[in-house]
KOLNU-688760 format. One record per residue: residue number from 1; residue in one letter; y, x, z of N, C-alpha, C in turn. Coordinates in steps of 0.05 Angstrom, whole numbers, always signed. Layout:
N
   num   residuo       nY       nX       nZ      caY      caX      caZ       cY       cX       cZ
   NUM         a        Y        X        Z        Y        X        Z        Y        X        Z
...
END
This chain:
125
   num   residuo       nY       nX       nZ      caY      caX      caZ       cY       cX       cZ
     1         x      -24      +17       +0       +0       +0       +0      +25      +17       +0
     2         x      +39      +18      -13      +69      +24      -16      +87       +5      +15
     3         x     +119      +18      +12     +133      +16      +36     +126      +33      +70
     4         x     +130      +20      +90     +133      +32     +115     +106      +38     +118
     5         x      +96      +53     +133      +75      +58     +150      +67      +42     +168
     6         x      +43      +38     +185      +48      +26     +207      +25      +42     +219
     7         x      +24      +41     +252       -2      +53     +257      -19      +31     +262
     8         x      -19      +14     +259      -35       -3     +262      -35      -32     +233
     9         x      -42      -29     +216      -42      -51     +206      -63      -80     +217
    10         x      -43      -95     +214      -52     -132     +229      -50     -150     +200
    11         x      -65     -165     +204      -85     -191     +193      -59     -206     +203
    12         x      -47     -222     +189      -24     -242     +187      -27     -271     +172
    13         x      -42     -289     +188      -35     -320     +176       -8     -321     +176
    14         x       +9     -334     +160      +33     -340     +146      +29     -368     +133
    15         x      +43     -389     +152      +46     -415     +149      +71     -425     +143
    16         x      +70     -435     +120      +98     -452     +105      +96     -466      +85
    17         x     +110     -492      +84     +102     -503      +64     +118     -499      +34
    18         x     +143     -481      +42     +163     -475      +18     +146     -443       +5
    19         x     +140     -447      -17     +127     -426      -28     +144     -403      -32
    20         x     +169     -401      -44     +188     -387      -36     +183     -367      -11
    21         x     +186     -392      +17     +184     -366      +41     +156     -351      +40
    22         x     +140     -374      +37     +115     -350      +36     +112     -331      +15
    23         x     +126     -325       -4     +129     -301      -30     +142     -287      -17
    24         x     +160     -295       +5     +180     -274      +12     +169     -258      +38
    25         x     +154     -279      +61     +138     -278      +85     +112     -240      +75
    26         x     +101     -253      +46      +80     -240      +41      +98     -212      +30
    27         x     +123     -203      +17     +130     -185       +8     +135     -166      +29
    28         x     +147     -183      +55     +157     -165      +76     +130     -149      +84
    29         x     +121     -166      +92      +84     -160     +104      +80     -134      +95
    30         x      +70     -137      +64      +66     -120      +54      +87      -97      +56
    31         x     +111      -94      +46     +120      -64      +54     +116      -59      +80
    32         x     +114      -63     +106     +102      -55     +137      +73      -48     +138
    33         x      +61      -51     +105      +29      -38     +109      +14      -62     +127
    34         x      +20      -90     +122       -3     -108     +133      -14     -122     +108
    35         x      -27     -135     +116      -47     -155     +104      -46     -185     +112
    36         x      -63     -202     +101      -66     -225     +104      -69     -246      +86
    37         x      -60     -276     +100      -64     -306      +84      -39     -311      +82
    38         x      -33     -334      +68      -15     -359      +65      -21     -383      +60
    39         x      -15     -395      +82      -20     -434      +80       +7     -442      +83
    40         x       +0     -462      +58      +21     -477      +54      +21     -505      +76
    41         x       +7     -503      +97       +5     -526     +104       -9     -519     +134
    42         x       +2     -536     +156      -13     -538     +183      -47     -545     +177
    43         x      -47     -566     +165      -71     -561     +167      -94     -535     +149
    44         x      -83     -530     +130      -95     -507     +115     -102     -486     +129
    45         x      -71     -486     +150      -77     -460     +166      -96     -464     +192
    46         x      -98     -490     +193     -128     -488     +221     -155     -485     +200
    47         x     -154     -491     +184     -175     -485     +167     -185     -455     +168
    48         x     -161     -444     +155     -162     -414     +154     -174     -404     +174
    49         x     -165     -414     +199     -168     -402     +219     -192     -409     +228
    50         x     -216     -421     +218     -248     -427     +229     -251     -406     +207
    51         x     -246     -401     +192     -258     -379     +165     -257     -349     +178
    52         x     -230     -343     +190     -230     -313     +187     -212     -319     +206
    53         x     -208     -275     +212     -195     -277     +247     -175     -259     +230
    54         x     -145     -268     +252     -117     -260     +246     -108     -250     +270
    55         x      -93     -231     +271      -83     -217     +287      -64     -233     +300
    56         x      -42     -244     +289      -24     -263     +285      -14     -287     +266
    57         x       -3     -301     +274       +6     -317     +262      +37     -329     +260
    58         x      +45     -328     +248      +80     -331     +233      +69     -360     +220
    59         x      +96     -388     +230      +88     -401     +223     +114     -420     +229
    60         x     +118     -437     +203     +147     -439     +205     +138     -472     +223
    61         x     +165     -478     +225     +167     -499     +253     +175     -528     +244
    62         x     +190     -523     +220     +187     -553     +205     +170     -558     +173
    63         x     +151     -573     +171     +131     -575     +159     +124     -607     +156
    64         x     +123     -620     +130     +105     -640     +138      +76     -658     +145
    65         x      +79     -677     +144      +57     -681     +161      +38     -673     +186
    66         x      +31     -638     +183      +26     -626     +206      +54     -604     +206
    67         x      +66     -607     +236      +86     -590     +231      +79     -566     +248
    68         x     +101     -551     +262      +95     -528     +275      +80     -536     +302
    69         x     +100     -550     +313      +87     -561     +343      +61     -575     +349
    70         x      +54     -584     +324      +30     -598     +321       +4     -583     +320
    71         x      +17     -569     +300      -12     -544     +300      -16     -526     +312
    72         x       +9     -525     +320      +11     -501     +355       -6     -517     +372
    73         x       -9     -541     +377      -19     -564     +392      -50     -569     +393
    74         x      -55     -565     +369      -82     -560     +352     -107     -542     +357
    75         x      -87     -517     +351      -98     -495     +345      -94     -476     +380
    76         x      -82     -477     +406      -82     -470     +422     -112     -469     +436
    77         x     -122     -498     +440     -146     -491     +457     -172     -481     +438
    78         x     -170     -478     +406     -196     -459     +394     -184     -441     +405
    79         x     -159     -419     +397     -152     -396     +393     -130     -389     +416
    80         x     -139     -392     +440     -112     -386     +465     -109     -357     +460
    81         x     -118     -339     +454     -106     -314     +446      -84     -300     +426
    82         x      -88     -319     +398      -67     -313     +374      -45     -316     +375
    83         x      -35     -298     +375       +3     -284     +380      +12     -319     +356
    84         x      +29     -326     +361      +42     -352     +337      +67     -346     +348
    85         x      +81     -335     +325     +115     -336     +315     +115     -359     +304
    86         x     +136     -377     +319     +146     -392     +295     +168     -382     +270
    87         x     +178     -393     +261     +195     -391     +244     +214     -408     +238
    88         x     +236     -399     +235     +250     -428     +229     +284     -423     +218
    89         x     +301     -439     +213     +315     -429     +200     +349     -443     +223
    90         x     +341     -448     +246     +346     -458     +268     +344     -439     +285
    91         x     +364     -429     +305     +357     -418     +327     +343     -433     +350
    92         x     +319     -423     +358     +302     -439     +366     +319     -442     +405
    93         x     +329     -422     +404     +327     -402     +432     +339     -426     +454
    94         x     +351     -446     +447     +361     -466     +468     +342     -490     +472
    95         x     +320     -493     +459     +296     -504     +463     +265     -481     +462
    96         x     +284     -461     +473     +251     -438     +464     +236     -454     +493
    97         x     +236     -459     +515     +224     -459     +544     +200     -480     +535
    98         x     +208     -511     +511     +198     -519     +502     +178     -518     +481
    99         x     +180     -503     +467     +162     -483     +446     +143     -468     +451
   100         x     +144     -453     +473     +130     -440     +491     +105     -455     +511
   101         x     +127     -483     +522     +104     -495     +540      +83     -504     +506
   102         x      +85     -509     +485      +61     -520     +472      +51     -491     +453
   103         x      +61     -476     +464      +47     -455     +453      +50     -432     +439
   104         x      +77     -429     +438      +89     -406     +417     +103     -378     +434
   105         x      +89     -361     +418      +97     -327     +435     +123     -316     +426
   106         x     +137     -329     +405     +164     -320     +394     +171     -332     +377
   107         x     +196     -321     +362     +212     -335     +341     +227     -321     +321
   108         x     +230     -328     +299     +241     -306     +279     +261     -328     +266
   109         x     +291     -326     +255     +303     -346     +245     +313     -341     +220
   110         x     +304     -346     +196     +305     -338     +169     +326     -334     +166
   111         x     +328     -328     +147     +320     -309     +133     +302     -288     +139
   112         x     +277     -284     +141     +269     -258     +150     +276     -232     +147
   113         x     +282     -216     +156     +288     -189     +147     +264     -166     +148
   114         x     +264     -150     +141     +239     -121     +152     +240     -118     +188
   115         x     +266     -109     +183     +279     -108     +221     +260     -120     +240
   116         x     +277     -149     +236     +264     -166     +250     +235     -179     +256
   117         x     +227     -169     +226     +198     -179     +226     +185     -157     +242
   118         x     +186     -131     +230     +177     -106     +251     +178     -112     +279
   119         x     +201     -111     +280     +205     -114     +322     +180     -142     +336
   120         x     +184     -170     +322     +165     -181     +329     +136     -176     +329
   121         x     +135     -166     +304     +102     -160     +307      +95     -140     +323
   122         x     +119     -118     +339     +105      -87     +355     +105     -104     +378
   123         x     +121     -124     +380     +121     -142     +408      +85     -148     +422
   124         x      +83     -166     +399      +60     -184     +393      +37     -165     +393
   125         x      +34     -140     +395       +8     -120     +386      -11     -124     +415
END
C-alpha cells in the first residue's frame, strides 16, 4: 500500500449510506496502510459483521431505516468489544454522554481528514 505507514494495520467496517463518504472513508484508510469493508447500510454492516472480524468500526450516525443508534443498539450485545466511531457531519459532543450510554467509543465530524482519522484510530488500538 502506498501513503503513511502504520505499525499496526486494522480491519475497518466503514458504514454509510452516501457512497461518496465511503469512497472517501475508504481512500483515507488506505493512505494510513489499513484495510477493510464498506456498508452502505446498518443492516449490511451487522451482516458483515457475522462474516468477518474488524478491528473497528466508523459508522456514520444518520442513515436510513437502520440508523447509527440503532445498529449501535443491535450490534453491542454480539460484539461488546468493537471500538464504533460514529460519524457524522454534526458535532456530536453536546449529546456525546448519550451516544456512549448506547454504545459508541467516539466521534469524527466530516469531513474526515487523515489527522483526525489517525488520532481516532491510535485512540481506539
Amino acid at each position: 500500500m502506498t501513503g503513511m505507514s502504520c505499525a499496526h494495520a486494522l480491519r475497518i467496517l466503514v458504514t454509510d449510506d452516501d457512497p461518496i463518504q465511503l469512497r472517501a472513508a475508504a481512500r483515507l484508510l488506505r493512505s494510513l496502510g489499513h484495510t477493510g469493508a464498506l456498508a452502505s447500510s446498518g443492516q449490511t454492516a451487522l451482516d458483515l459483521l457475522s462474516k468477518q472480524a474488524f478491528d473497528v468500526m466508523l459508522m456514520d450516525r444518520r442513515m436510513p431505516v437502520l440508523d447509527g443508534v440503532e445498529t449501535l443498539k443491535r450490534l453491542r450485545p454480539l460484539y461488546p468489544r468493537l471500538p464504533v466511531i460514529l460519524v457524522s457531519g454534526d458535532d456530536l459532543g453536546a449529546n456525546w454522554s448519550f451516544y456512549q450510554s448506547v454504545g459508541a467509543d467516539g466521534y469524527l465530524i466530516k469531513p474526515m481528514d487523515v489527522d483526525s482519522l489517525s488520532s481516532a484510530l491510535q485512540t481506539r488500538r
